[in-house]
LOTIFI-415265 format. One record per residue: residue number from 1; residue in one letter; x, y, z of N, C-alpha, C, O in turn. Coordinates in Angstrom, 2 decimals. Atoms other than C-alpha are relative to their C-alpha. Example, Ala and Ser with C-alpha at 12.3 -4.5 7.8 and 13.67 -1.06 7.14 Angstrom:
2
<r semi="1" mifi="A" n_u="0.89" n_v="-1.19" n_w="0.00" ca_u="12.30" ca_v="-4.50" ca_w="7.80" c_u="0.90" c_v="1.20" c_w="0.00" o_u="1.94" o_v="1.18" o_w="0.66"/>
<r semi="2" mifi="S" n_u="-0.82" n_v="-1.19" n_w="-0.06" ca_u="13.67" ca_v="-1.06" ca_w="7.14" c_u="-0.77" c_v="1.09" c_w="0.73" o_u="-0.26" o_v="2.20" o_w="0.90"/>
END
This chain:
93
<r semi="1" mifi="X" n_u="-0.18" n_v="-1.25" n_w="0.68" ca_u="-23.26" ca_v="-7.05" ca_w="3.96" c_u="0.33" c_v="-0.30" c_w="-1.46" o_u="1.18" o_v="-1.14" o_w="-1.73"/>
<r semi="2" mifi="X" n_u="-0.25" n_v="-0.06" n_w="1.15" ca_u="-23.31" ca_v="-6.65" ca_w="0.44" c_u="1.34" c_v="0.53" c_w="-0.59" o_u="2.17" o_v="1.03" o_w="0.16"/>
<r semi="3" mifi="X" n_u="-1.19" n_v="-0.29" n_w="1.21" ca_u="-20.61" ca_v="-5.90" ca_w="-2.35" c_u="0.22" c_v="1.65" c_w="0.09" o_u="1.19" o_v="2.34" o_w="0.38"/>
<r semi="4" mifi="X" n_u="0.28" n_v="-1.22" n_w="-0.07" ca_u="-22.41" ca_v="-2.65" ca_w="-2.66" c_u="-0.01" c_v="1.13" c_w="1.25" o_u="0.08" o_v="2.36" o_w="1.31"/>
<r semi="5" mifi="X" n_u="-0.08" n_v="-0.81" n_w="-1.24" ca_u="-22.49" ca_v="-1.71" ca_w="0.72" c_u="1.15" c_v="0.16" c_w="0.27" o_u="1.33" o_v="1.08" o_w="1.06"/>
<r semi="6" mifi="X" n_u="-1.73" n_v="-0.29" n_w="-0.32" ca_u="-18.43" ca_v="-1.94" ca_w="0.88" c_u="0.55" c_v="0.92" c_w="-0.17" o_u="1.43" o_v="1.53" o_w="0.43"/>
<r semi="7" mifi="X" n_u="-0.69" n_v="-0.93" n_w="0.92" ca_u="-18.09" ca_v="0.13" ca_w="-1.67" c_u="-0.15" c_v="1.38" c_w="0.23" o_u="0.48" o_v="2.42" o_w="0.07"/>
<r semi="8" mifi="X" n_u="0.68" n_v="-1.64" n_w="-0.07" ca_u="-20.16" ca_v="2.71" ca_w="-0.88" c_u="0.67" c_v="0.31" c_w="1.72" o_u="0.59" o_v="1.47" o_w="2.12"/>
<r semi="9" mifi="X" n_u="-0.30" n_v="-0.27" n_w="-0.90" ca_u="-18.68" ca_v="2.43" ca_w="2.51" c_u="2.00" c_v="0.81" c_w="0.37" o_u="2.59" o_v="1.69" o_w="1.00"/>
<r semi="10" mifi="X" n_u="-2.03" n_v="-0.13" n_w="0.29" ca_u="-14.38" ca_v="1.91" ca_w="1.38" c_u="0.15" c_v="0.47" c_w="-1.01" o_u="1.21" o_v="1.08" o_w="-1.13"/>
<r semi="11" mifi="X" n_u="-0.26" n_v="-1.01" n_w="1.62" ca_u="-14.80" ca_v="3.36" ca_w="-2.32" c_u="0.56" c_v="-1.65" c_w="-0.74" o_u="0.61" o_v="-2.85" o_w="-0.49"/>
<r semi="12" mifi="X" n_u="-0.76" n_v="1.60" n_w="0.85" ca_u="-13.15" ca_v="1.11" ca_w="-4.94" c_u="1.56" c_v="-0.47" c_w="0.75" o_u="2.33" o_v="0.15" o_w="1.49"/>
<r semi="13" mifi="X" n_u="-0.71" n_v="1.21" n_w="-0.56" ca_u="-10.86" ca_v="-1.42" ca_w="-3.98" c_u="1.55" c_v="0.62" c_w="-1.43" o_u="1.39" o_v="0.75" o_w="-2.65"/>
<r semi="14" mifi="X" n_u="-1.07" n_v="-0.05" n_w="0.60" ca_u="-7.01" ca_v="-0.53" ca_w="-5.22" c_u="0.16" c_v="-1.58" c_w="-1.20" o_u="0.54" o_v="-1.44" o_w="-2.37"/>
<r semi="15" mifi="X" n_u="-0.17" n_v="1.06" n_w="0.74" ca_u="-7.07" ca_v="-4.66" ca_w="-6.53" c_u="-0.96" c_v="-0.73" c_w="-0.04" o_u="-1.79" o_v="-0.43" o_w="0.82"/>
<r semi="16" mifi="X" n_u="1.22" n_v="1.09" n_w="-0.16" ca_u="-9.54" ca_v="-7.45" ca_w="-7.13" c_u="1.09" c_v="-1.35" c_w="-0.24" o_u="2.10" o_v="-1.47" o_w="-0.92"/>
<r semi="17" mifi="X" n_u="-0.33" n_v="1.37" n_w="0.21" ca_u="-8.90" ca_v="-11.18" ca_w="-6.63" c_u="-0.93" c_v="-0.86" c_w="-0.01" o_u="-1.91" o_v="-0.85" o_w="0.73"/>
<r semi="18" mifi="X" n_u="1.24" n_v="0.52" n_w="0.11" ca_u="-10.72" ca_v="-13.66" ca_w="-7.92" c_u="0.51" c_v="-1.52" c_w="0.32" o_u="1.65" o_v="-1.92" o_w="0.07"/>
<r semi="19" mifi="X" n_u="-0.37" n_v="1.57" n_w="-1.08" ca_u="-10.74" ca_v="-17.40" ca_w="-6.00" c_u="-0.99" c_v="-0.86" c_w="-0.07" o_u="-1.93" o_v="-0.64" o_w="-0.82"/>
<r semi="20" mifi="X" n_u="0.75" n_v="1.66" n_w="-0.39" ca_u="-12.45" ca_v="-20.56" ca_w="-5.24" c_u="0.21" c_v="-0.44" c_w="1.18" o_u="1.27" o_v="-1.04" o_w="1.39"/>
<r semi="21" mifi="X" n_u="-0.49" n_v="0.81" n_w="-1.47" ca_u="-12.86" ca_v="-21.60" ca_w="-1.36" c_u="-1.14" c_v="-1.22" c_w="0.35" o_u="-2.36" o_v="-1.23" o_w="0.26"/>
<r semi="22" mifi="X" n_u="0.96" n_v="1.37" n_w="-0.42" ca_u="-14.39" ca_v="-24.79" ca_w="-0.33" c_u="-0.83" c_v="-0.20" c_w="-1.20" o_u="-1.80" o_v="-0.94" o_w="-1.04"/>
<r semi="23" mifi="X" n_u="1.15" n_v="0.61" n_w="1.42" ca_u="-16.13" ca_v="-24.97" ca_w="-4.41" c_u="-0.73" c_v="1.24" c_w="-0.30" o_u="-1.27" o_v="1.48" o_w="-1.38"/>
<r semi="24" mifi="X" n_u="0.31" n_v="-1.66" n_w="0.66" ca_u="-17.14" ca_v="-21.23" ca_w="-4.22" c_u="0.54" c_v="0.86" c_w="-0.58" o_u="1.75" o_v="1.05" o_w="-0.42"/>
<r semi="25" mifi="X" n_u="-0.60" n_v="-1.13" n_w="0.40" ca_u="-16.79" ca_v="-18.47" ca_w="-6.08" c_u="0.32" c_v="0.79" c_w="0.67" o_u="-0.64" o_v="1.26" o_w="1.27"/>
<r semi="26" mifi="X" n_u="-0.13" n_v="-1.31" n_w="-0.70" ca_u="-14.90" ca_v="-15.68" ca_w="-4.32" c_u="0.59" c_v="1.28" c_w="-0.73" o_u="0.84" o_v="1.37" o_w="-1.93"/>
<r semi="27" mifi="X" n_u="-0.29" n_v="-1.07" n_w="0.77" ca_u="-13.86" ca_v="-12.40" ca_w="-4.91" c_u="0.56" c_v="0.98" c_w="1.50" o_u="0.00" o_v="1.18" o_w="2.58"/>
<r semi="28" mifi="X" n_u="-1.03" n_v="-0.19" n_w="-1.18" ca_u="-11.02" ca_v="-10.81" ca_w="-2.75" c_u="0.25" c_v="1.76" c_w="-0.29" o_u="1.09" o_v="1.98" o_w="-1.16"/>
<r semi="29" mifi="X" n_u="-0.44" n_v="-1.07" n_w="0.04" ca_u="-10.92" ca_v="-6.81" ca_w="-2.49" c_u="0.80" c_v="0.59" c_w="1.12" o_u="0.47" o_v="0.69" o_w="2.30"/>
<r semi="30" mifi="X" n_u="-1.15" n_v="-0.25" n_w="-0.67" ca_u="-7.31" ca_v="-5.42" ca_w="-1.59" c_u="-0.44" c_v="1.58" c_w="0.24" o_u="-1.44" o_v="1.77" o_w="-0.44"/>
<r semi="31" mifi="X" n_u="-0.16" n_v="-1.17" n_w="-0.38" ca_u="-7.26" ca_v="-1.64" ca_w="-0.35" c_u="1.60" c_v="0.03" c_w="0.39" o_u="2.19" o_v="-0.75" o_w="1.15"/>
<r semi="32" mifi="X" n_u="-1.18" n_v="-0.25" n_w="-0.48" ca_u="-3.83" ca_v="-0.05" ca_w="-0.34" c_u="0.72" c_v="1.38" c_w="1.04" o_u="0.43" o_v="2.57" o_w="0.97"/>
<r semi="33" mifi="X" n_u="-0.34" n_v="-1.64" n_w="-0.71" ca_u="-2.15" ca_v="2.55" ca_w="2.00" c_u="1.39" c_v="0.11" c_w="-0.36" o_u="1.81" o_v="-0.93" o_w="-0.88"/>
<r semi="34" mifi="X" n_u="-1.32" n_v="0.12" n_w="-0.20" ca_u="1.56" ca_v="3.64" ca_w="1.96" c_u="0.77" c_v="0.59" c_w="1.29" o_u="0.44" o_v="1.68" o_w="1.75"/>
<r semi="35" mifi="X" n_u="-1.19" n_v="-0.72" n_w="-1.36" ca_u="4.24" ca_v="4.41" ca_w="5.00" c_u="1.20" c_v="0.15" c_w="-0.52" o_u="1.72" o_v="-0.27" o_w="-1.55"/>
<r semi="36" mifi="X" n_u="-0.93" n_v="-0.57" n_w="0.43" ca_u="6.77" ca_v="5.92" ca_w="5.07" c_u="1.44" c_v="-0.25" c_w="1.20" o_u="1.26" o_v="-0.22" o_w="2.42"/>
<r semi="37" mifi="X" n_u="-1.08" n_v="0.20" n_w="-0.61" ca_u="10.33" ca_v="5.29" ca_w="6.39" c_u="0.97" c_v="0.90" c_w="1.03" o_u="1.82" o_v="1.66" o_w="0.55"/>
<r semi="38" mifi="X" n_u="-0.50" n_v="-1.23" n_w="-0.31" ca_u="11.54" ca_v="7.25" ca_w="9.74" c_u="0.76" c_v="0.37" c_w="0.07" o_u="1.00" o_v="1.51" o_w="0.45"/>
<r semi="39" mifi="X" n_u="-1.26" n_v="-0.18" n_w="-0.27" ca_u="14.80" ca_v="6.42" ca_w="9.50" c_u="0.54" c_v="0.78" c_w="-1.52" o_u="1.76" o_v="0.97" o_w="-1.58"/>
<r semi="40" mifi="X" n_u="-0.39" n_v="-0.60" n_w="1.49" ca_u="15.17" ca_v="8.09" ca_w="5.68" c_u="0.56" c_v="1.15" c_w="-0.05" o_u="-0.03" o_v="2.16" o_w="0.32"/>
<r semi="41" mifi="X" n_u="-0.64" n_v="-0.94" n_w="-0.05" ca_u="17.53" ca_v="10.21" ca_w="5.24" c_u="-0.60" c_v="1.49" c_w="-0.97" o_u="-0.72" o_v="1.45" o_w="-2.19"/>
<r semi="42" mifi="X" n_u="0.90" n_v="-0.94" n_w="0.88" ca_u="15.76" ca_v="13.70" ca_w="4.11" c_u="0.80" c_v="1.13" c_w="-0.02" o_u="0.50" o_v="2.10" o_w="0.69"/>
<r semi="43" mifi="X" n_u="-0.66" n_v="-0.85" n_w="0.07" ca_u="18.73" ca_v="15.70" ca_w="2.91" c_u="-0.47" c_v="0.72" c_w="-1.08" o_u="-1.19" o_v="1.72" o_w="-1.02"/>
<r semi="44" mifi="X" n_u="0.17" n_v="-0.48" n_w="0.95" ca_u="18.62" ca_v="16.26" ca_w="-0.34" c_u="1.19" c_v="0.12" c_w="-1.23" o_u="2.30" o_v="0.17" o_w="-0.71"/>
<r semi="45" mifi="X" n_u="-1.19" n_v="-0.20" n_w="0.44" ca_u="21.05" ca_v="16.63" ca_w="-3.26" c_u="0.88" c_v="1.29" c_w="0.42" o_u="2.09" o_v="1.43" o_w="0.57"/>
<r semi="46" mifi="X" n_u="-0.24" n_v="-1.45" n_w="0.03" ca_u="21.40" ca_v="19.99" ca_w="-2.77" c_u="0.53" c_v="0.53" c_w="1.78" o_u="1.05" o_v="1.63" o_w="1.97"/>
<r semi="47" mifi="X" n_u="-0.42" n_v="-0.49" n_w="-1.04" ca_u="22.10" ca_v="20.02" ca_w="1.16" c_u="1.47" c_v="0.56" c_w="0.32" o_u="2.24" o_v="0.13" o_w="-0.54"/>
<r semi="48" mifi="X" n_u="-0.87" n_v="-0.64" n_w="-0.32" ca_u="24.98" ca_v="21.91" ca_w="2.59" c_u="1.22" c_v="-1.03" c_w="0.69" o_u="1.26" o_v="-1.19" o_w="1.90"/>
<r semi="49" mifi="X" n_u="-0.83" n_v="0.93" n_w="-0.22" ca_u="28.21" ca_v="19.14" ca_w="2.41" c_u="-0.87" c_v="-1.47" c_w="-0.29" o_u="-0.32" o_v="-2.47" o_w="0.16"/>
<r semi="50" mifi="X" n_u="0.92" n_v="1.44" n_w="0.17" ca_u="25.65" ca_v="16.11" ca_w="1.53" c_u="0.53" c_v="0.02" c_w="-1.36" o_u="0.97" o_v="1.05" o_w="-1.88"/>
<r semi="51" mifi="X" n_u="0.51" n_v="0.23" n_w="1.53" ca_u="25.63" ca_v="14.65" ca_w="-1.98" c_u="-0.06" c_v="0.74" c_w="-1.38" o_u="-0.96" o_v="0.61" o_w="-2.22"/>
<r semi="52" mifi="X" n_u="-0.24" n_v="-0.56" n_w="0.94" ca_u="27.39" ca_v="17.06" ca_w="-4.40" c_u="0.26" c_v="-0.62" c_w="-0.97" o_u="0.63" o_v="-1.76" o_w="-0.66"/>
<r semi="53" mifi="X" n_u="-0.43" n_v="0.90" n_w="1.07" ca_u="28.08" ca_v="15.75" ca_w="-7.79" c_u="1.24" c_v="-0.04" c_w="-0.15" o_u="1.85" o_v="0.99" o_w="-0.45"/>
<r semi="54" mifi="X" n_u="-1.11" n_v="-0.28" n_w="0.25" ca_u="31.13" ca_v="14.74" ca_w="-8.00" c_u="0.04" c_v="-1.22" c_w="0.88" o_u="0.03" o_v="-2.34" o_w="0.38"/>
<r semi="55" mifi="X" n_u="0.09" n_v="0.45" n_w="-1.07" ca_u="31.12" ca_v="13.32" ca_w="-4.47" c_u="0.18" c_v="-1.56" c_w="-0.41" o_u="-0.55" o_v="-2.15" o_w="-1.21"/>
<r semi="56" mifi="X" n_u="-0.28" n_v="1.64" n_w="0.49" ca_u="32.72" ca_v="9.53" ca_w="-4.64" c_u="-1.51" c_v="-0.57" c_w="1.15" o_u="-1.41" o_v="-1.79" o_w="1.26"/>
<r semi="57" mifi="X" n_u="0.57" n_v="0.99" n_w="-1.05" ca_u="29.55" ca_v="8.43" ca_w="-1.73" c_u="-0.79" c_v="0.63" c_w="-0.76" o_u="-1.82" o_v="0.18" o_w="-0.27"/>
<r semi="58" mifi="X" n_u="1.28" n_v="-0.35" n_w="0.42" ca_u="26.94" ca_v="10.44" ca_w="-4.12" c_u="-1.13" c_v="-1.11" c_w="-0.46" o_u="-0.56" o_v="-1.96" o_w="-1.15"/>
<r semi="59" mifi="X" n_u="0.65" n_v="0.34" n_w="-0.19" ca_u="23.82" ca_v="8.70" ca_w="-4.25" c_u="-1.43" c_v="0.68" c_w="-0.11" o_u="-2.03" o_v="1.23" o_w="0.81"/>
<r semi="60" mifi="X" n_u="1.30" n_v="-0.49" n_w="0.95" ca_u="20.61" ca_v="9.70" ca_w="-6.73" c_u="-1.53" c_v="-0.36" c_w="1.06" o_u="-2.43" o_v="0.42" o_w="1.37"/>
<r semi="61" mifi="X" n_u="0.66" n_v="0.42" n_w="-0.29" ca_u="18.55" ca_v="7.64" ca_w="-5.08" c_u="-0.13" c_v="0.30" c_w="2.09" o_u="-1.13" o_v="0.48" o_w="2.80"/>
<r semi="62" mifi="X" n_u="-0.23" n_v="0.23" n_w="-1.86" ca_u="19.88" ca_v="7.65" ca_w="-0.84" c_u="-0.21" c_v="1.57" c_w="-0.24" o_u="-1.28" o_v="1.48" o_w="0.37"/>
<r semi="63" mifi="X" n_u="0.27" n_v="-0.96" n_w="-0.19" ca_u="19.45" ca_v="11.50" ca_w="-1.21" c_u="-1.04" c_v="0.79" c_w="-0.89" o_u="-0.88" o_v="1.93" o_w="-1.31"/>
<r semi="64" mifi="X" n_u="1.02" n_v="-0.15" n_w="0.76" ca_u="16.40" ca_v="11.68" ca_w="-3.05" c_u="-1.02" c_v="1.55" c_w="0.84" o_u="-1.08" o_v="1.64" o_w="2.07"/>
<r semi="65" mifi="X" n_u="0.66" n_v="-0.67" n_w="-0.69" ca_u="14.16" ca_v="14.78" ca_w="-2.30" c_u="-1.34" c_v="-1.03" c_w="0.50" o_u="-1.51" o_v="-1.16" o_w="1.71"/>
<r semi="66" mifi="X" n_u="0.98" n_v="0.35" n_w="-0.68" ca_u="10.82" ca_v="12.61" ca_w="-2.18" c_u="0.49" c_v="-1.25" c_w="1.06" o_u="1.35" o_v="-2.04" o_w="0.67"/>
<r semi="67" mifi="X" n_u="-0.25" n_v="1.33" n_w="-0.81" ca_u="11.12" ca_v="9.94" ca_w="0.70" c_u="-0.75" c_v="-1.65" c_w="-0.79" o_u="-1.75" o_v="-1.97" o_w="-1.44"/>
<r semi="68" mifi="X" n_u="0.82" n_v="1.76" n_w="0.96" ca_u="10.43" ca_v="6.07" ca_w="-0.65" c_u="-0.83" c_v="-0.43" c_w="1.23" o_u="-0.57" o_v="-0.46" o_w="2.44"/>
<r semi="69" mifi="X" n_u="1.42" n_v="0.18" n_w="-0.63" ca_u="6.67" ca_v="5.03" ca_w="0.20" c_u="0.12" c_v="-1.75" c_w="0.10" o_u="0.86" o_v="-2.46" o_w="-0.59"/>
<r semi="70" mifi="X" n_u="-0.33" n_v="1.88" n_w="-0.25" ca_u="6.40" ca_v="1.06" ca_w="1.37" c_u="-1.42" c_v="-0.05" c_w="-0.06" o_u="-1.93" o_v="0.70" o_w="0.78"/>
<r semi="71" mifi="X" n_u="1.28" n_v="0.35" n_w="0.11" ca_u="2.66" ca_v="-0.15" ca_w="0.29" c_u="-0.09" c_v="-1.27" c_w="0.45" o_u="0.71" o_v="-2.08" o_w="-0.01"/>
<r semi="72" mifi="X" n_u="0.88" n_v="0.31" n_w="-0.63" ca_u="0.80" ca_v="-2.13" ca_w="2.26" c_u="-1.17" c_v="-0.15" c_w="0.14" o_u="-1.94" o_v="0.76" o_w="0.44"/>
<r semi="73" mifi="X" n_u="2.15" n_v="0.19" n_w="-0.28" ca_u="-2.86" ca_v="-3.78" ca_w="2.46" c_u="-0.55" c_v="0.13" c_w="1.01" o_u="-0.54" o_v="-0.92" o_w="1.65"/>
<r semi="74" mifi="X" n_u="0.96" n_v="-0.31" n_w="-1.15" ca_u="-4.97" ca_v="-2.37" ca_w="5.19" c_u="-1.01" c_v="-0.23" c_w="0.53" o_u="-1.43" o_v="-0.17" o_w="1.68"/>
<r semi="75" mifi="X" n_u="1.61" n_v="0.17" n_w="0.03" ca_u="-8.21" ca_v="-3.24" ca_w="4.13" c_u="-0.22" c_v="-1.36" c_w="-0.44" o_u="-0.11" o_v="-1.10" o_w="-1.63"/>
<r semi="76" mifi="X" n_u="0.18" n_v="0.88" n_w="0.73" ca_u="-8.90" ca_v="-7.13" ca_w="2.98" c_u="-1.68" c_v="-0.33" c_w="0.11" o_u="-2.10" o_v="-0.43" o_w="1.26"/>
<r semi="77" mifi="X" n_u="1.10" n_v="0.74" n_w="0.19" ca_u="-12.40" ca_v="-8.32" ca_w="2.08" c_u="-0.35" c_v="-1.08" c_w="-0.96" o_u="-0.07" o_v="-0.85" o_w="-2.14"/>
<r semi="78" mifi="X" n_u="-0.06" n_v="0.33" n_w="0.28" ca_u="-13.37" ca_v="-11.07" ca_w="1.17" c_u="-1.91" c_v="-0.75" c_w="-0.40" o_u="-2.69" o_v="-1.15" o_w="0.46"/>
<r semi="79" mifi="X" n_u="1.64" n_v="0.09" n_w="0.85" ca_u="-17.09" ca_v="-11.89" ca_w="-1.10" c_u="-0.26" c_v="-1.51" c_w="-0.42" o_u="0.64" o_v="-2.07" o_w="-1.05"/>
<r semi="80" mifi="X" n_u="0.38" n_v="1.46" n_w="0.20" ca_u="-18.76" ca_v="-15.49" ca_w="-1.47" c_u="-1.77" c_v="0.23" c_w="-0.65" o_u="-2.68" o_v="0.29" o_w="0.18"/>
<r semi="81" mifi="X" n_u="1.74" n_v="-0.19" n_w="0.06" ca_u="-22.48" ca_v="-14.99" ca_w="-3.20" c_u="-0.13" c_v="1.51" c_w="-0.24" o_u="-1.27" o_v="1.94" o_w="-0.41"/>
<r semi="82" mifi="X" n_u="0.41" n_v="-1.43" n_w="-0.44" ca_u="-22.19" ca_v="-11.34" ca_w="-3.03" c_u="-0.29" c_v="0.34" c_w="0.92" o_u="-0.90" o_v="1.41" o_w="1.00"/>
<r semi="83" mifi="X" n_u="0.17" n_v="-0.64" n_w="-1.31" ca_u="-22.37" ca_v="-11.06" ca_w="0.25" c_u="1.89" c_v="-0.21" c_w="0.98" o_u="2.84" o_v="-0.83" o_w="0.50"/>
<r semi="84" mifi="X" n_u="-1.28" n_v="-0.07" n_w="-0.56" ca_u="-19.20" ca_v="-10.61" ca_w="2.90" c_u="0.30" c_v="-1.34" c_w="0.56" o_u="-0.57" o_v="-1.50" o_w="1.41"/>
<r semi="85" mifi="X" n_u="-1.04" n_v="1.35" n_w="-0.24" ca_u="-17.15" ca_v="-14.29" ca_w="3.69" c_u="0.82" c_v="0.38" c_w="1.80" o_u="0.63" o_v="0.04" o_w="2.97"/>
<r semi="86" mifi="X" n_u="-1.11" n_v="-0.62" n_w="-1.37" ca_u="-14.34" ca_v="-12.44" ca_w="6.13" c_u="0.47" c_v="1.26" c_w="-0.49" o_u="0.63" o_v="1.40" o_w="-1.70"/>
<r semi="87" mifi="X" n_u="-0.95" n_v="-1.09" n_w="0.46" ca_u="-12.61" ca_v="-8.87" ca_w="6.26" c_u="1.08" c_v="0.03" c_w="1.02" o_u="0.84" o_v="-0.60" o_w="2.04"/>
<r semi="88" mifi="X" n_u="-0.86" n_v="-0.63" n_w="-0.75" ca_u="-9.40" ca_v="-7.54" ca_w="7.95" c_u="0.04" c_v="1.48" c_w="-0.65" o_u="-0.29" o_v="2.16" o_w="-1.62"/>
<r semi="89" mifi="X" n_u="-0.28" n_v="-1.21" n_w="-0.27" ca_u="-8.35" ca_v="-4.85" ca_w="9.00" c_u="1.79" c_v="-0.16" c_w="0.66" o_u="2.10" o_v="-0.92" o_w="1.58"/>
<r semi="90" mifi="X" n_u="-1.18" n_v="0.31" n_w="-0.23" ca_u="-4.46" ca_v="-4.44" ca_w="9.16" c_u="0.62" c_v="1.67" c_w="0.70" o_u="0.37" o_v="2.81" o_w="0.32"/>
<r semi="91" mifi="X" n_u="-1.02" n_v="-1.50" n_w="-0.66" ca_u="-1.96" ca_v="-1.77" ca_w="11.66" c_u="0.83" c_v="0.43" c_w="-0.79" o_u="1.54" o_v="-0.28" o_w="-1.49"/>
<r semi="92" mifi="X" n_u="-1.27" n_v="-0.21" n_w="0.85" ca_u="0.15" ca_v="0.23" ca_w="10.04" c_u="1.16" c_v="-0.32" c_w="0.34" o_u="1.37" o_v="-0.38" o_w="1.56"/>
<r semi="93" mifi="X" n_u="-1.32" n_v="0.63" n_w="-0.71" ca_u="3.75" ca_v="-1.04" ca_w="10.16" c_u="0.63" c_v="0.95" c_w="0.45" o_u="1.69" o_v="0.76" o_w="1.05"/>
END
């Protein structure tokens, strides 16, 4: 499979890496996803006894409205010649 056929298949590639395996040129496209944390606390500043200002345990960040995203590569391919070498495919954590 071609370069072109990836692309048109995964879209562009979040990163490119560029390598040398066994004396070849390679070329390493990352794809990224993000997850999300289920244990995250999703109060808010603003909840009812949570995280008033003032509050000696307040915390900008631990009572954030958006939840914090953990990125992760899902997709790896990997290009020798312009054609496909190896890909993965990774679970979400």
């Amino acid at each position: 499979m071609s370069a072109n056929a990836v692309w048109l298949a995964w879209g562009s590639p979040d990163s490119k890496v560029i390598g040398n395996m066994r004396g070849h040129f390679t070329e390493t496209w990352i794809y990224v996803r993000y997850a999300y944390p289920y244990y995250y606390p999703y109060y808010g500043p603003y909840a009812p006894g949570f995280g008033f200002f003032g509050d000696p345990f307040y915390d900008p960040f631990y009572y954030s409205l958006i939840p914090p995203s953990i990125p992760y590569p899902y997709k790896i391919v990997t290009f020798s010649n312009g054609r496909v070498m190896s890909f993965q495919y990774l679970v979400p954590p």
